[in-house]
C-alpha positions in Angstrom: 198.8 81.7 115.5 195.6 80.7 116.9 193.0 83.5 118.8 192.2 82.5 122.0 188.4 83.0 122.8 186.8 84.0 126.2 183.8 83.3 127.3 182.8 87.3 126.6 183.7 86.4 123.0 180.9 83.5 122.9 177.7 84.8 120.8 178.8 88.2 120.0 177.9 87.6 116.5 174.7 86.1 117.1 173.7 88.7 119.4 174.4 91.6 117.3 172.8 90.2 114.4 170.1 89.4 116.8 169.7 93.0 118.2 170.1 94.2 114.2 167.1 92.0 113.6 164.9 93.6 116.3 165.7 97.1 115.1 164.1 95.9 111.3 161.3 94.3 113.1 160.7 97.6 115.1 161.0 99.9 112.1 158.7 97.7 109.9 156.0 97.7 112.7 156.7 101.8 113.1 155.9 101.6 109.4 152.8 99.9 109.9 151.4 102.3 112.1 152.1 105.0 110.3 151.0 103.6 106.8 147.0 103.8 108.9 144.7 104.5 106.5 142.8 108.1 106.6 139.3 108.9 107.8 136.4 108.1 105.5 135.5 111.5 104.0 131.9 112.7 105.8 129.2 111.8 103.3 127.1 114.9 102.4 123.6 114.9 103.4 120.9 114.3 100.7 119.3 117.3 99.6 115.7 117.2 98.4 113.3 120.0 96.0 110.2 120.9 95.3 110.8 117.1 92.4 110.5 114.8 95.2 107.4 112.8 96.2 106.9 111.3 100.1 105.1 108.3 99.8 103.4 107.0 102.9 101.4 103.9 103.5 98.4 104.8 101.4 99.2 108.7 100.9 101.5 110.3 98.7 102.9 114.2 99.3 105.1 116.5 97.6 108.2 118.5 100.1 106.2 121.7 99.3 103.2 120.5 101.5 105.7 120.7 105.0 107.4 123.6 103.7 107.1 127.0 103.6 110.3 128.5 101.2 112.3 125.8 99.2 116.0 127.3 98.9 117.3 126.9 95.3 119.9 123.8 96.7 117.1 122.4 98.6 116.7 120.9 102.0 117.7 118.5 104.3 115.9 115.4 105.4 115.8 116.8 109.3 114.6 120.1 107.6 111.8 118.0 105.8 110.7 115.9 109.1 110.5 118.9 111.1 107.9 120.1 108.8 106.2 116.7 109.1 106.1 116.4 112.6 104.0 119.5 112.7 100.9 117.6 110.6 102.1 114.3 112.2 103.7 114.5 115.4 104.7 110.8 115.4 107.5 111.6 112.9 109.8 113.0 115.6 114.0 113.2 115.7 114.2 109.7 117.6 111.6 107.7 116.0 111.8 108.9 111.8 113.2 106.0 109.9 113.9 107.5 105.9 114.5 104.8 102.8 114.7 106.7 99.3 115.0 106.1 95.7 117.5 108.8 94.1 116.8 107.7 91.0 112.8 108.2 91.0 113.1 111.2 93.5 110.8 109.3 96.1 111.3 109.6 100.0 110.2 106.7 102.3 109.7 107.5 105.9 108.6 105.9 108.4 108.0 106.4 112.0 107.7 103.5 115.1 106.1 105.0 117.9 104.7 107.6 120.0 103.0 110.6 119.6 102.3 114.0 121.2 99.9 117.6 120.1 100.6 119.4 116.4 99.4 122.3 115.2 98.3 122.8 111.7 99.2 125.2 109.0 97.9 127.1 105.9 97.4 124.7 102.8 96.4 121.0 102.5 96.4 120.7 105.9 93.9 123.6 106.5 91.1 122.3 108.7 88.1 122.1 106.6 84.0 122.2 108.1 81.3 120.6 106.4 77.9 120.0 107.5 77.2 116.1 105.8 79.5 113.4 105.0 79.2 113.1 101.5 80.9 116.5 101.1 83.3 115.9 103.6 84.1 113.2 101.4 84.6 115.0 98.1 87.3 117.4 100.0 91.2 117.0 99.1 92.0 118.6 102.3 93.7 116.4 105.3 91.8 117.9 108.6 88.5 117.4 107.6 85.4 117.8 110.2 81.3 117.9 110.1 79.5 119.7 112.2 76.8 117.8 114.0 73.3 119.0 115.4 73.8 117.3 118.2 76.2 119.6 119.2 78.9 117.7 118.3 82.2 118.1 116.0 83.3 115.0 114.0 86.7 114.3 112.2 86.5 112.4 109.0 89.3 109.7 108.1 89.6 107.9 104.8 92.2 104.9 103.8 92.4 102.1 101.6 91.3 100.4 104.8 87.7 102.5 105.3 86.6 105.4 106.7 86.6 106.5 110.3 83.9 109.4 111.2 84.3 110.0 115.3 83.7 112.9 117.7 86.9 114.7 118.1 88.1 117.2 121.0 90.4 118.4 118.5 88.6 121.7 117.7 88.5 125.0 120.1 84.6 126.5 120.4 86.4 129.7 118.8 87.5 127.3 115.8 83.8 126.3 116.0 82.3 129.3 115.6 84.0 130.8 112.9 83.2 127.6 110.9 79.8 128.2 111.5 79.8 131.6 110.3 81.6 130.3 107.3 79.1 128.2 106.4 76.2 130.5 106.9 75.1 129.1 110.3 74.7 130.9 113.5 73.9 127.6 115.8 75.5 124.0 115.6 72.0 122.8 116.2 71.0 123.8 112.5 73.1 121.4 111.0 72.1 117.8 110.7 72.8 115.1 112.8 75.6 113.0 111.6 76.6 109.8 113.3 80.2 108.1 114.3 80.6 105.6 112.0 83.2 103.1 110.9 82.9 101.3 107.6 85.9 98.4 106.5 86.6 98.7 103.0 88.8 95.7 102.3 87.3 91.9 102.4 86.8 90.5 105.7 89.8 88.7 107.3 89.5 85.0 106.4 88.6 82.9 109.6 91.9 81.0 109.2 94.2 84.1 109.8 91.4 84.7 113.0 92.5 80.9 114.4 96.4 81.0 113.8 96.2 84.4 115.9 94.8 82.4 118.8 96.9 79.4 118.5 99.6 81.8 118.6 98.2 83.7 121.5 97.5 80.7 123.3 100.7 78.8 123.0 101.8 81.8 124.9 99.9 80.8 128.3 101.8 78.1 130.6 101.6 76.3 134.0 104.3 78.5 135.1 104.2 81.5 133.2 102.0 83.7 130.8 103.3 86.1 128.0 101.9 88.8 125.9 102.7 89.0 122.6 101.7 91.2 118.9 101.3 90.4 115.4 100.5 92.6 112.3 98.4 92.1 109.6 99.4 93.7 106.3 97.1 94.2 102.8 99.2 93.3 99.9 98.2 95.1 97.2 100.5 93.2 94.6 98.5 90.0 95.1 95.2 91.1 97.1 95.8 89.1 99.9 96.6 89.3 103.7 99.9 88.8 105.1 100.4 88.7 109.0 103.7 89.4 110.3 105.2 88.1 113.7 107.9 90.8 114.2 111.1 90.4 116.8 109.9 91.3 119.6 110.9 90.8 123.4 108.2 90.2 125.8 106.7 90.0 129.5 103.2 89.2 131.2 102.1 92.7 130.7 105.0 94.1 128.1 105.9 94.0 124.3 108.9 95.5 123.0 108.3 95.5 118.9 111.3 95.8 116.3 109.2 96.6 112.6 110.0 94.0 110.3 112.4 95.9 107.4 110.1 93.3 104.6 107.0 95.9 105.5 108.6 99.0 105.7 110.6 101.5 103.7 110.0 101.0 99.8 108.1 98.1 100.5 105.7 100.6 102.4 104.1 100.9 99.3 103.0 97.3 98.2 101.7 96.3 102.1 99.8 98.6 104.0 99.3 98.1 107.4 95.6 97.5 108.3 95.7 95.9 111.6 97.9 95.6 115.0 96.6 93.0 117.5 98.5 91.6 121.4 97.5 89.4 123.5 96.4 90.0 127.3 96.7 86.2 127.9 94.2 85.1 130.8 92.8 88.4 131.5 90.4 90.2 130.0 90.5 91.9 126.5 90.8 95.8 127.1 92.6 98.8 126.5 95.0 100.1 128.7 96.6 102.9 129.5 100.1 101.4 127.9 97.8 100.6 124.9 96.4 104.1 124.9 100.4 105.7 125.0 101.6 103.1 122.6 99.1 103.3 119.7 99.9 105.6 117.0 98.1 106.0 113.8 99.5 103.8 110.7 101.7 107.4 109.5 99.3 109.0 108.1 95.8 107.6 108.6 94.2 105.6 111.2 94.9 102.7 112.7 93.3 99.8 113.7 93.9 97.7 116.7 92.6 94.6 118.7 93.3 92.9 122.1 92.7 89.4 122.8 91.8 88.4 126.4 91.0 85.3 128.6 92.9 83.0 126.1 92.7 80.1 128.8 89.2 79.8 128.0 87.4 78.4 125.3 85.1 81.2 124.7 88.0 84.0 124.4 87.3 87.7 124.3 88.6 90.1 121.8 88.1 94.1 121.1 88.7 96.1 118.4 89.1 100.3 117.7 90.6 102.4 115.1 92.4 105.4 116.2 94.1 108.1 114.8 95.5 111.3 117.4 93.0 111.0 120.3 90.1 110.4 117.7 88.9 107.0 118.6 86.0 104.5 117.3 85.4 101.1 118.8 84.6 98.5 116.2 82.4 95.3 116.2 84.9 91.8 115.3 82.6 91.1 112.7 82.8 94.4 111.1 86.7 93.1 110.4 86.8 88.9 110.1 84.9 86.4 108.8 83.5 84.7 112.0 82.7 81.4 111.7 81.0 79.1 114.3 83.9 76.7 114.1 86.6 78.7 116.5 89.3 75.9 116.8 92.6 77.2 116.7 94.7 76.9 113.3 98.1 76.2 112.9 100.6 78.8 113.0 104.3 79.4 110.9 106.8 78.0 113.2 109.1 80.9 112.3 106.5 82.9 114.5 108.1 81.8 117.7 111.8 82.1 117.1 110.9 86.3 116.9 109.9 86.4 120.3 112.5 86.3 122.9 110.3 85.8 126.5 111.5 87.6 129.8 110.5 86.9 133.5 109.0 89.9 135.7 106.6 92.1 134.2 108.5 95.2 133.1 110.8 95.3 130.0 
């Protein structure tokens, strides 16, 4: 006997096996979910002792200089900073940077801008008097100062780059005095005069790397629009040579917004040292200004040098030069720093040089 089949009866099969199917699909994709992998485990933050070495630019430290009790597990890295914010205040929360080597027990900060007032504390970075250069020079202690007779207090600064000797406002007249009593003195005026001086220790800056800065400057300055723009100049102390760097950087007609280049910093801190930081002004003059004067911070630990280039749509350009470390500041003479040749033709550039600056219109970033 045949069945007789309704339409009802038409894809019964293939619709249970159908909703059967879903149901599978549904549970594998339930089991998906549920199969998510767990959180990462929070990584434990490095601990360092009394066995580790900061190494700066041109300076090297032990953790025991910034701090005042080293617990037996040791301390953070924040811990650590904090204590070098108080010698150099340019090493605050936002702007420290570390790199490190576990291995050798060596700690690699660095910090990328800004700075603000710091008090110091008892031990290598108790201010020091002295009445001459030549002893100031013979000190191990990092504040270092000479009393001048023409009523004047000067702080000393020595890097692989020079030395930097320049009145300071750094010291209180009770500081003063008690120095003077110290040394035996009861006037400033007894001491000899001693005057602000800046000596350049490295070899001049070749002419070339003087021309590819203004042919990089210049190709800056158009019909339409004019730019500013930085580069940095680096001594390598693997091969005794100058290296200039064109970092990213995002720019305006008045503004520069740097990234530091990761090739100059870190570990590699320690093979180029930073000797130099020059921008452009483009067609007006060459000058400080008050950005310049908020914007400059020493190299880390010592001084820093710095130059602005001005009236680049001229032939005969202008250019200016100071080294500055805190609020101690020096003006220096061009020639003091590059050889200066009577042949100022700009020199070619590395193309890469351009694809690092990204240009903006208006004048603020």
């Amino acid at each position: 006997m045949s069945q007789e089949l309704t339409l009802f009866d038409l894809g019964v099969e293939d619709t249970t096996q159908s909703e059967e199917q879903k149901k599978k699909e549904s549970s594998k994709k339930s089991s998906v979910v549920k199969s998510t992998p767990a959180p990462k485990k929070k990584e434990e933050p490095l601990l360092v002792n009394a066995e580790w070495t900061i190494h700066f630019a041109t300076d090297r430290f032990y953790v025991s200089d910034f701090v005042d009790e080293m617990p037996e597990e040791g301390i953070t890295l924040e811990v650590l900073r904090e204590g070098i914010e108080r010698h150099f205040p340019q090493f605050s929360a936002a702007r420290t940077k570390w790199d490190y080597d576990k291995d050798k027990k060596q700690l690699f900060p660095d910090a990328f801008a800004g700075s603000k007032g710091a008090d110091s504390k008892e031990g290598r970075f108790t201010p020091s008097f002295f009445i001459s250069a030549e002893d100031a020079f013979e000190a191990n202690n990092f504040y270092r100062y000479i009393l001048s007779g023409d009523n004047k207090v000067l702080s000393v600064h020595q890097s692989i780059c020079g030395t930097m000797i320049t009145p300071t406002k750094g010291v209180s007249e009770a500081t003063k005095a008690k120095a003077l009593k110290d040394l035996g003195l009861n006037e400033i005026t007894e001491c000899p005069i001693t005057p602000a001086t800046f000596e350049w220790s490295l070899p001049k800056i070749e002419n070339k790397i003087l021309r590819q800065i203004i042919g990089f400057f210049r190709s800056f300055i158009h019909e339409e629009a004019e730019y500013e723009v930085a580069l940095k100049i680096y001594w390598d102390l693997k091969k005794e040579k100058y290296v200039v760097d064109c970092p990213k950087q995002v720019v305006t007609a008045i503004n520069i917004e740097l990234q530091h280049s990761e090739e100059f910093t870190g570990k590699n801190a320690t093979r180029y040292i930073p000797v130099m930081e020059v921008h452009s002004h483009n067609v007006m003059r060459a000058f400080f200004s008050e950005i310049d004067d908020s914007d400059e911070q020493a190299f880390n630990t010592t001084f820093g040098v710095f130059g602005v280039f001005g009236r680049l749509n001229r032939k005969q350009y202008e250019m200016v030069f100071r080294a500055k470390m805190r609020d101690d500041v020096i003006e220096i003479h061009p020639e003091q720093l590059f050889d200066l040749e009577e042949d100022r033709r700009d020199y070619s550039y590395p193309k890469h040089w351009k694809s690092n600056v990204t240009t903006m219109g208006g004048f603020y970033l």
